[in-house]
NULOMI-118464 format. One record per residue: x, y, z of N, C-alpha, C in turn. Coordinates in steps of 0.2 Angstrom, whole numbers, padded with zeros to 4 digits, always signed. Layout:
XYZXYZXYZ...
END
This chain:
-0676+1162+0534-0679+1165+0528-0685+1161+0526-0690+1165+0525-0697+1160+0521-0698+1162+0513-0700+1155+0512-0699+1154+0505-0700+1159+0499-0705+1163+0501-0704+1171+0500-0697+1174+0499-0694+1177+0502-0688+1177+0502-0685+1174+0499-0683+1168+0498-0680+1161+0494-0683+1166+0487-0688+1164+0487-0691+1164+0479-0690+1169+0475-0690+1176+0481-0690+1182+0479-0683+1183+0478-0683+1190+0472-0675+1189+0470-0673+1194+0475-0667+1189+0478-0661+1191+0483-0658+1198+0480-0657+1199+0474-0653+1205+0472-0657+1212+0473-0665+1211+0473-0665+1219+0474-0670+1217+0482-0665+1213+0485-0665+1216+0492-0667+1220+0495-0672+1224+0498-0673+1229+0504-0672+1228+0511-0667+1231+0513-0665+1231+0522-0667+1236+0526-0671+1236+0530-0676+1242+0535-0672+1242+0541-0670+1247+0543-0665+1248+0550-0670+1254+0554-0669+1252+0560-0673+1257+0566-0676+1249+0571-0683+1255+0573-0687+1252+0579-0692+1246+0576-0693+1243+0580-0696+1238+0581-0702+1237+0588-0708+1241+0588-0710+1239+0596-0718+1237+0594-0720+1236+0602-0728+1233+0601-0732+1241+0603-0737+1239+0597-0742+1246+0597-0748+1242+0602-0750+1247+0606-0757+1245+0613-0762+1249+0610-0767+1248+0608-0773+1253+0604-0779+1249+0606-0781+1254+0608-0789+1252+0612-0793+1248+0608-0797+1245+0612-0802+1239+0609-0807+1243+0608-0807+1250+0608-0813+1253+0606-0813+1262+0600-0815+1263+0598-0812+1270+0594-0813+1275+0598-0811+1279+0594-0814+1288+0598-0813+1289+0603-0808+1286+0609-0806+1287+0615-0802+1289+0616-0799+1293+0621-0794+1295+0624-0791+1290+0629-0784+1290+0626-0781+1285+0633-0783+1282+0638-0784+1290+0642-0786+1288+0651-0792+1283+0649-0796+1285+0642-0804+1281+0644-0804+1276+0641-0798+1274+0637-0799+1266+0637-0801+1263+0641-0806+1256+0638-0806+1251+0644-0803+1245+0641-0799+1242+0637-0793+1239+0637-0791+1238+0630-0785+1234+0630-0780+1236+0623-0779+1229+0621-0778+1231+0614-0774+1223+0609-0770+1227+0609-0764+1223+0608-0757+1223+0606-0757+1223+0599-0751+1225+0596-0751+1224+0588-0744+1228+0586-0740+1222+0585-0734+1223+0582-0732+1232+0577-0729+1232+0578-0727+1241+0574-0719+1243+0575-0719+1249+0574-0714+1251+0571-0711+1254+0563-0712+1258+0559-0711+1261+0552-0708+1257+0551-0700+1255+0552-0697+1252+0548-0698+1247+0546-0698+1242+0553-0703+1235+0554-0708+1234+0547-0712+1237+0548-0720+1239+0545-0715+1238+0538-0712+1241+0536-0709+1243+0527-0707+1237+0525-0704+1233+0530-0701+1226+0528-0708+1221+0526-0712+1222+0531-0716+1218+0530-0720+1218+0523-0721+1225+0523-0724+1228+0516-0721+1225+0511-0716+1225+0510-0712+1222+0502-0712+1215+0502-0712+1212+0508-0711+1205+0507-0720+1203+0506-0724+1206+0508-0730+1203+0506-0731+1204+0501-0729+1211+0498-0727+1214+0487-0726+1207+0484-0720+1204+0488-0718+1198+0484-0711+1200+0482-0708+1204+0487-0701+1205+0486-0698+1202+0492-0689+1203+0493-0684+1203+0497-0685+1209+0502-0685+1207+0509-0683+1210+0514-0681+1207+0521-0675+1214+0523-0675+1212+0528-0674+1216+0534-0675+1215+0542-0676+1221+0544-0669+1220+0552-0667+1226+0551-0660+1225+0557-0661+1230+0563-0662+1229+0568-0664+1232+0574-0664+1227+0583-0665+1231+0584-0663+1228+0593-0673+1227+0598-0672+1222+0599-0678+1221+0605-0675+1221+0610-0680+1219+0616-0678+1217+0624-0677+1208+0622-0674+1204+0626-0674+1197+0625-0680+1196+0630-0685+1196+0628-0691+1198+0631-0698+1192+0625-0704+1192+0629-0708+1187+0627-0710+1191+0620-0712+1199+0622-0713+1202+0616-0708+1204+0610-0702+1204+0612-0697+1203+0608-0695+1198+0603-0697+1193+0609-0698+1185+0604-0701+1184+0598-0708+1188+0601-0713+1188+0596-0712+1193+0592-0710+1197+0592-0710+1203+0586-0702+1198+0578-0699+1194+0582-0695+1191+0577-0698+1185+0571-0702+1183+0577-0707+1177+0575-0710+1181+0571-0714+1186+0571-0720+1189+0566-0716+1192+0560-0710+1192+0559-0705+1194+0554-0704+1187+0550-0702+1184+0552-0699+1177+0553-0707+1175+0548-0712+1173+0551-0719+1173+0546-0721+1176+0541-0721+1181+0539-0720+1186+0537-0714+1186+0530-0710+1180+0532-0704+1181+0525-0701+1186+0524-0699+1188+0532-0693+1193+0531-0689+1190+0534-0682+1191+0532-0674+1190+0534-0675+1194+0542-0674+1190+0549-0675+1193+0555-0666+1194+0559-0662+1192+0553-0655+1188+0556-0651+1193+0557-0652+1200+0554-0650+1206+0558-0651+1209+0564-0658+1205+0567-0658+1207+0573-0656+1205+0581-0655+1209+0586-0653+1206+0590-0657+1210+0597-0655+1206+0602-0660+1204+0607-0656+1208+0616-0659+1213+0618-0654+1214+0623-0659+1212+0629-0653+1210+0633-0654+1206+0639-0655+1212+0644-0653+1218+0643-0653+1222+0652-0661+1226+0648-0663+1227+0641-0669+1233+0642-0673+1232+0638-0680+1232+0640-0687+1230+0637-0688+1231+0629-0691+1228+0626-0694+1229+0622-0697+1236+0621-0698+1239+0614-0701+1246+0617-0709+1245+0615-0713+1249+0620-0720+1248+0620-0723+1257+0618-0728+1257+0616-0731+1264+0614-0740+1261+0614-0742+1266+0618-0751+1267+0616-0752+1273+0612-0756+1269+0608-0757+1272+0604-0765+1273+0602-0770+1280+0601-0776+1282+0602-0780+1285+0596-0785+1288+0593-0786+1291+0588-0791+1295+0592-0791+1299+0597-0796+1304+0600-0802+1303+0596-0809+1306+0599-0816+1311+0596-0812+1313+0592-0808+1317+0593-0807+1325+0591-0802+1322+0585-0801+1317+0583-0798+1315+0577-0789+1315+0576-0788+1317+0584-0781+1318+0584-0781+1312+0588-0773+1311+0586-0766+1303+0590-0765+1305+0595-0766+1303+0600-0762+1303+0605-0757+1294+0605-0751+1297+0605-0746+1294+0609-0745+1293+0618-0741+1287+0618-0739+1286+0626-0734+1282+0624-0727+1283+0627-0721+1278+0625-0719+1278+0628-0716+1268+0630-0713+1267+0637-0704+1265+0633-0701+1270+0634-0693+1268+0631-0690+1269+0636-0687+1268+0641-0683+1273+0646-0677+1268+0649-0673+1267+0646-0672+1266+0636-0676+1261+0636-0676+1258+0630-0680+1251+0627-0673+1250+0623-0674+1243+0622-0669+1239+0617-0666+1243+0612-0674+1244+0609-0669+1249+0601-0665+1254+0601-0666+1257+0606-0662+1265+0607-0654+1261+0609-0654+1255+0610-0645+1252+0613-0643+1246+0609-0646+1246+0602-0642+1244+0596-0635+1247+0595-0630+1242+0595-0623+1246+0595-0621+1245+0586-0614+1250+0585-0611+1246+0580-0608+1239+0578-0606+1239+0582-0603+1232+0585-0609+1225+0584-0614+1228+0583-0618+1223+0585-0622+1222+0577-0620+1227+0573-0624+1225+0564-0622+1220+0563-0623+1217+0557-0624+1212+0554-0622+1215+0547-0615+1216+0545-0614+1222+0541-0614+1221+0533-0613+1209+0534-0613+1208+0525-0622+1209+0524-0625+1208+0528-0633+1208+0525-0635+1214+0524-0632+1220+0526-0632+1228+0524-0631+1228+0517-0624+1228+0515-0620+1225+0511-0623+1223+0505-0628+1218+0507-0631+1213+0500-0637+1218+0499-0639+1226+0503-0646+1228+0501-0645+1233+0496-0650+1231+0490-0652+1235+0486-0654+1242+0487-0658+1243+0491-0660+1248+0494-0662+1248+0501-0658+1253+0506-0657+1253+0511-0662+1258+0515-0669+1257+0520-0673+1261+0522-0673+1261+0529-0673+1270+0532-0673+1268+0539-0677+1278+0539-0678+1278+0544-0681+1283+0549-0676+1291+0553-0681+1291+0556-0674+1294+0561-0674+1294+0569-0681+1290+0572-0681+1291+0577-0676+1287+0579-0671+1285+0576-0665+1279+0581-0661+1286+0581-0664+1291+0578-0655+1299+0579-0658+1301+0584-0662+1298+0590-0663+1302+0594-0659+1303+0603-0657+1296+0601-0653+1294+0610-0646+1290+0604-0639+1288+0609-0636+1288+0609-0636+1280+0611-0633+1274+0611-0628+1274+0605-0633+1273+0597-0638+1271+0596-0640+1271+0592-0640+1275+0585-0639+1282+0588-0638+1286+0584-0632+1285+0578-0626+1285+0584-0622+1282+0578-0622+1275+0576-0625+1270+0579-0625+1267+0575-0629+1265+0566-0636+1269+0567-0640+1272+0562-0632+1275+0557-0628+1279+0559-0624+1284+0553-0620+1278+0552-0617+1272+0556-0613+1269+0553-0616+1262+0549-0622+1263+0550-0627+1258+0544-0626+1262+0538-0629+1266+0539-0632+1271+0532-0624+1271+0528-0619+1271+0531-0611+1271+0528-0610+1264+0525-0612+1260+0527-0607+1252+0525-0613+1252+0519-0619+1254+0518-0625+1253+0514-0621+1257+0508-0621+1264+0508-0619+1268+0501-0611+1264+0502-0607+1261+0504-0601+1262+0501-0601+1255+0499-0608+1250+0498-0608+1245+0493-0612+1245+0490-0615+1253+0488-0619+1254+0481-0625+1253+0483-0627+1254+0490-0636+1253+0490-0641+1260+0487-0643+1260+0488-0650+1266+0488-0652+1266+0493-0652+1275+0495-0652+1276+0502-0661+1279+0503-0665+1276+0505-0670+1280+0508-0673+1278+0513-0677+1288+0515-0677+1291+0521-0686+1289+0520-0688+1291+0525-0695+1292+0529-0693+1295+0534-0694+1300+0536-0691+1302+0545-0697+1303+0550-0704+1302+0546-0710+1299+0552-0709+1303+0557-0710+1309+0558-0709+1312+0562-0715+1310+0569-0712+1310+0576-0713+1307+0581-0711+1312+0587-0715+1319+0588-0713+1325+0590-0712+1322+0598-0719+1318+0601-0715+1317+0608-0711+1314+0611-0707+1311+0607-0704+1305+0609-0694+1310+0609-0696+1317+0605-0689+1322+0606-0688+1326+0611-0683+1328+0611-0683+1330+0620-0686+1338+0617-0686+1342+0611-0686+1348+0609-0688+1347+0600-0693+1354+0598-0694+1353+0592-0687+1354+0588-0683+1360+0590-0675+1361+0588-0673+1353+0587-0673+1351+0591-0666+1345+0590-0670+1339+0586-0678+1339+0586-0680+1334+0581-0679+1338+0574-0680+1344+0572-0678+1349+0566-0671+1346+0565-0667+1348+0569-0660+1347+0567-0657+1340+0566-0659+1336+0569-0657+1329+0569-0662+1324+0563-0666+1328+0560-0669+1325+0554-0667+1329+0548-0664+1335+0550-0660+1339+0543-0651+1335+0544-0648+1333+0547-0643+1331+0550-0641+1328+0543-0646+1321+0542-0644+1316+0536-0647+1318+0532-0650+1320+0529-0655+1324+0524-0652+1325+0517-0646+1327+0516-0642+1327+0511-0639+1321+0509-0639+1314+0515-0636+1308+0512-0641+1305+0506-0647+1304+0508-0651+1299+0505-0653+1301+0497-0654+1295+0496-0656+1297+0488-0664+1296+0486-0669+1295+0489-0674+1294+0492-0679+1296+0498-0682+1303+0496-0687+1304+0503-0694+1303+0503-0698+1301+0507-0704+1302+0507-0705+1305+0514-0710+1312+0512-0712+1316+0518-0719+1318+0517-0722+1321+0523-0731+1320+0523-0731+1328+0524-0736+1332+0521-0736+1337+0522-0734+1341+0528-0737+1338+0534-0737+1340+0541-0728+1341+0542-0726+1336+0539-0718+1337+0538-0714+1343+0537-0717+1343+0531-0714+1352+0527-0714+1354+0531-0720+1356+0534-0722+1364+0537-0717+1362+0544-0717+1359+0548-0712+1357+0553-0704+1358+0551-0704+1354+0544-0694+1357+0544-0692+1362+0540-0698+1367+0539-0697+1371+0536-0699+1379+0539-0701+1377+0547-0702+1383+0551-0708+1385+0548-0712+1381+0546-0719+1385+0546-0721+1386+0537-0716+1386+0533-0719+1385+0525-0726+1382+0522-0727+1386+0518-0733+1381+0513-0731+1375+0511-0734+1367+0514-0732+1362+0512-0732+1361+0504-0740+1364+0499-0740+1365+0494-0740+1368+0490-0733+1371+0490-0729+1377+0487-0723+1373+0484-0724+1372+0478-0717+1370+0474-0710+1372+0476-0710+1379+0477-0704+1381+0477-0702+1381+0483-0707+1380+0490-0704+1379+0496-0700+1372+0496-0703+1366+0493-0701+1360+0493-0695+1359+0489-0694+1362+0480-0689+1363+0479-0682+1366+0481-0684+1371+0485-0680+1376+0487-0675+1374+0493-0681+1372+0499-0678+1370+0503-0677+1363+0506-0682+1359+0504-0679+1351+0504-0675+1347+0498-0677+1349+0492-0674+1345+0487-0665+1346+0486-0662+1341+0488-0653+1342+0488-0653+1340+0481-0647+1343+0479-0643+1343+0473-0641+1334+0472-0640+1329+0476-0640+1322+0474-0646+1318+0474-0652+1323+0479-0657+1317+0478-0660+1314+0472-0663+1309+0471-0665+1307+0466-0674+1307+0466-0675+1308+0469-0683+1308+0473-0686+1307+0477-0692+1314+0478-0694+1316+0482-0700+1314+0482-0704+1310+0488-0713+1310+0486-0712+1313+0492-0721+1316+0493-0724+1319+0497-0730+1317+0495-0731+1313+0501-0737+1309+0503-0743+1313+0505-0749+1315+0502-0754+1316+0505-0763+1313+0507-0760+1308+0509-0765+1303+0511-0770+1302+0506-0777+1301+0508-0782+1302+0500-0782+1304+0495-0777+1311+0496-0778+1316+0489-0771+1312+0485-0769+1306+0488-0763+1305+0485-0755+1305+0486-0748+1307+0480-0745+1312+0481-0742+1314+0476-0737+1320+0478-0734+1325+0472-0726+1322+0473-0722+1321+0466-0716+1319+0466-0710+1323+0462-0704+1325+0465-0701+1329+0462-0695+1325+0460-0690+1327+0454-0685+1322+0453-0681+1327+0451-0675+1324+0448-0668+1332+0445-0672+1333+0439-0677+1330+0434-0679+1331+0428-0687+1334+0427-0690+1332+0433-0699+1332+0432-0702+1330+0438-0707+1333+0439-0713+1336+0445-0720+1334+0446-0726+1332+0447-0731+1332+0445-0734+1329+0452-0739+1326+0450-0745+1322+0455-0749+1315+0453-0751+1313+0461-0754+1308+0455-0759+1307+0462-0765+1307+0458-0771+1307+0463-0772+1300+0468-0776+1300+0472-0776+1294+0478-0782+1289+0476-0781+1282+0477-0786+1279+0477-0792+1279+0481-0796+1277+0480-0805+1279+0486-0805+1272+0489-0806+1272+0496-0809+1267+0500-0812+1273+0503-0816+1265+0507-0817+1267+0514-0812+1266+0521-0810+1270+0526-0805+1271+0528-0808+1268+0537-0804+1264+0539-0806+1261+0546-0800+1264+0550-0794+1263+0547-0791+1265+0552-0783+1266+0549-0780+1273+0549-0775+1275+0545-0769+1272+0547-0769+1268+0552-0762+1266+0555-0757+1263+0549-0752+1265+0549-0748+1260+0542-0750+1262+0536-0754+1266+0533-0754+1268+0527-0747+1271+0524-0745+1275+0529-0738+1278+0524-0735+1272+0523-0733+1270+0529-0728+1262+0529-0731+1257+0523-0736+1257+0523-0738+1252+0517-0734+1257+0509-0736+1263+0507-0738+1267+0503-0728+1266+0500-0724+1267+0507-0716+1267+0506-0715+1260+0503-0719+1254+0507-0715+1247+0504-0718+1247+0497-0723+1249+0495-0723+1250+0489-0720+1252+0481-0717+1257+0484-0713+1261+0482-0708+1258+0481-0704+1256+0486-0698+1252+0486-0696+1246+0483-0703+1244+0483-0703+1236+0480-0705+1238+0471-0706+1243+0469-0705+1243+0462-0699+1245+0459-0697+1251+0465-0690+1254+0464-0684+1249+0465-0682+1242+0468-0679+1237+0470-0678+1233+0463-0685+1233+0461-0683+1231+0453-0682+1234+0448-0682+1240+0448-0681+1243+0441-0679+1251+0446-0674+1252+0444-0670+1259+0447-0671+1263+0443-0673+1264+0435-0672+1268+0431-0681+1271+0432-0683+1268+0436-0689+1273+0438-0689+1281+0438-0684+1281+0440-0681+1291+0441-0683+1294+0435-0680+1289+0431-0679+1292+0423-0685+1295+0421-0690+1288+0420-0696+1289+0416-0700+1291+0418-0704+1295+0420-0710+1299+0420-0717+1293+0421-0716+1291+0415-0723+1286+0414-0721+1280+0422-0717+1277+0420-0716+1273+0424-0716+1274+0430-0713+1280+0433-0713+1285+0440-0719+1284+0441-0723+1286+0439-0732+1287+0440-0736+1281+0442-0734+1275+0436-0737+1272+0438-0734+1267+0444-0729+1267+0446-0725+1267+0452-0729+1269+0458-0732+1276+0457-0734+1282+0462-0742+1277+0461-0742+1278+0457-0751+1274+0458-0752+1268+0464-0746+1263+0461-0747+1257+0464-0745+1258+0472-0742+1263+0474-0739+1264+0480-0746+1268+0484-0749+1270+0480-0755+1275+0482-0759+1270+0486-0760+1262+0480-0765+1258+0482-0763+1253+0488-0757+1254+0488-0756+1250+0495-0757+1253+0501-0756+1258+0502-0757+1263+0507-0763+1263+0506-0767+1265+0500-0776+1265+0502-0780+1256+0504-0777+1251+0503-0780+1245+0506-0776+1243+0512-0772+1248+0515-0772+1246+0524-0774+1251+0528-0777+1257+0526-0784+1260+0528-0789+1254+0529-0791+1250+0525-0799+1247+0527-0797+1243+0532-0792+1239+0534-0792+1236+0540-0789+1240+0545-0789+1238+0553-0787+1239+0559-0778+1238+0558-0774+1240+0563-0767+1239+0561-0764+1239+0558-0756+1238+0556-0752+1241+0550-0750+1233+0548-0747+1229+0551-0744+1224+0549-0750+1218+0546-0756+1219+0550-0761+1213+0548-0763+1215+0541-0764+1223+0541-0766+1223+0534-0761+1226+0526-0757+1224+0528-0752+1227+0525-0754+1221+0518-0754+1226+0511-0759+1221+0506-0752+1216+0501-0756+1212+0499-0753+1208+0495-0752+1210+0485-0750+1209+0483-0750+1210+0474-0756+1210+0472-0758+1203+0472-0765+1201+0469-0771+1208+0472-0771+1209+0479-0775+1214+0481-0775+1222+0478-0770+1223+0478-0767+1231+0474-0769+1228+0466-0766+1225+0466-0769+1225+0457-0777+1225+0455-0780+1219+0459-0786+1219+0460-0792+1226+0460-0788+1231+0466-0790+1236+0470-0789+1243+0462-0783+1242+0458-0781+1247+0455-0787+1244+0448-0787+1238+0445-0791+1237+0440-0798+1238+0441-0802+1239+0447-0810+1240+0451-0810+1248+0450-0805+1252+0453-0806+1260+0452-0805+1263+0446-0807+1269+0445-0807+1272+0438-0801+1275+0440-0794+1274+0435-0789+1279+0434-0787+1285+0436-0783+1288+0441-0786+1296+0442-0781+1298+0436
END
């Protein structure tokens, strides 16, 4: 634990369960895969990323997941490890790699993905192998859904998310949707609706809606009330990059505008935007309640998401307190 951590109050905890792998993204923009001409490396993974995020806020985190016992593996624990996250959940398999993904931003303004798992370490996280009092001690518990995708991690993702609520955590979702990496759009639909009723926290991105919703108005109230908001959840954001986002709760609904940068490279925005969110909610829960508070919750969360826009990668610029605060008291209010 780094003294972050130490200093930071242990009680409102955040524990981030799923992938952990290295992102390859070309030394140059606007290219396609095939026409890179060579790659940095740079640590990733959502969940990864959200830990990192709160612990740079100035909260507790920590993050429980499986690498390869691998040089990159080594280092993806090290850069947590620096970082002032708790790494003691994670663990290290000796037979399968580390997992790797290239990652592009076309001309044409679309991601291209490339994933080498076949399987990777994350996907062969067992039960047997959590860490189950450090689940245990989290305030609020956040994972993904790409570990529902292969076996055994699948269940072992349902038997985290279990020991988490039946010691009183806060369950929340991001499902970061990651269409090629599913073997079919049905069984990603189905296996991200699967846990959907457990969590008491979602954040989804437009493109979401319309995806698990067969084609819906992402910006249609009633599409999002009707068919994703469940009778336990406590709150709902829906992230829309610049413009912001819109939040629903059992009481009240509204928006909260985006903060203006100059934007270099989107990687890790949501993931910033989540830790955000988390590390306010970690210390005061009755955010749900209050409207005022919610908001200004939603602001702050905006700003962190809008200052890892101006840098390259997710983890390097994932921002600190003084920076969002700085960044929120420079812009005009939306």
């Amino acid at each position: 634990m780094g003294e972050n951590a130490i200093s930071g109050n242990l009680k409102n905890l955040v524990v981030c369960f799923g992938e952990m792998l290295i992102d390859f993204v070309p030394t140059v923009g606007g290219v396609s895969l095939a026409e890179a001409p060579a790659f940095k490396k740079a640590p990733g993974g959502a969940p990864a990323n959200v830990a990192v995020g709160v612990s740079r806020l100035g909260g507790s985190s920590a993050f429980v997941g499986k690498v390869g016992d691998d040089e990159f593996g080594r280092m993806l624990a090290e850069i947590l490890r620096l970082n002032n996250v708790d790494n003691s959940g994670m663990r290290f398999d000796s037979e399968a790699r580390t997992a790797l993904a290239f990652v592009t931003l076309r001309g044409d303004g679309e991601r291209e993905f490339l994933f080498f798992r076949h399987p990777s370490a994350d996907m062969l996280l067992l039960e047997s192998e959590l860490d189950k009092n450090l689940i245990q001690k989290a305030k609020i518990f956040h994972y993904g859904s790409i570990s529902l995708i292969e076996e055994p991690c699948r269940s072992t993702q349902l038997a985290a998310m279990r020991i988490a609520k039946d010691s009183g955590s806060l369950l929340s979702y991001d499902p970061n949707l990651r269409l090629p990496l599913w073997p079919s759009e049905e069984a990603a639909r189905k296996e991200i609706m699967s846990i959907w009723n457990l969590a008491d926290v979602i954040k989804i991105s437009e493109e979401e809606i319309t995806f698990l919703t067969g084609g819906d108005d992402p910006y249609d109230d009633e599409v999002v009330l009707q068919k994703l908001f469940h009778p336990d959840l406590k709150l709902l954001v829906v992230s829309e990059g610049t413009n912001g986002c819109r939040y629903y709760t059992q009481e009240f609904k509204g928006k909260v505008g985006g903060v203006k940068v100059k934007a270099v490279d989107t990687t890790g925005a949501g993931d910033a935007f989540v830790s955000g969110l988390l590390n306010s909610l970690a210390s005061d829960l009755t955010l749900f309640t209050d409207e005022k508070k919610l908001r200004e919750a939603l602001l702050f969360a905006n700003a962190c998401g809008a200052i890892t826009v101006t840098e390259r990668g997710a983890i390097p610029a994932m921002p600190t307190m003084n920076a969002v605060q700085d960044l929120l008291s420079s812009s005009s209010r939306p």
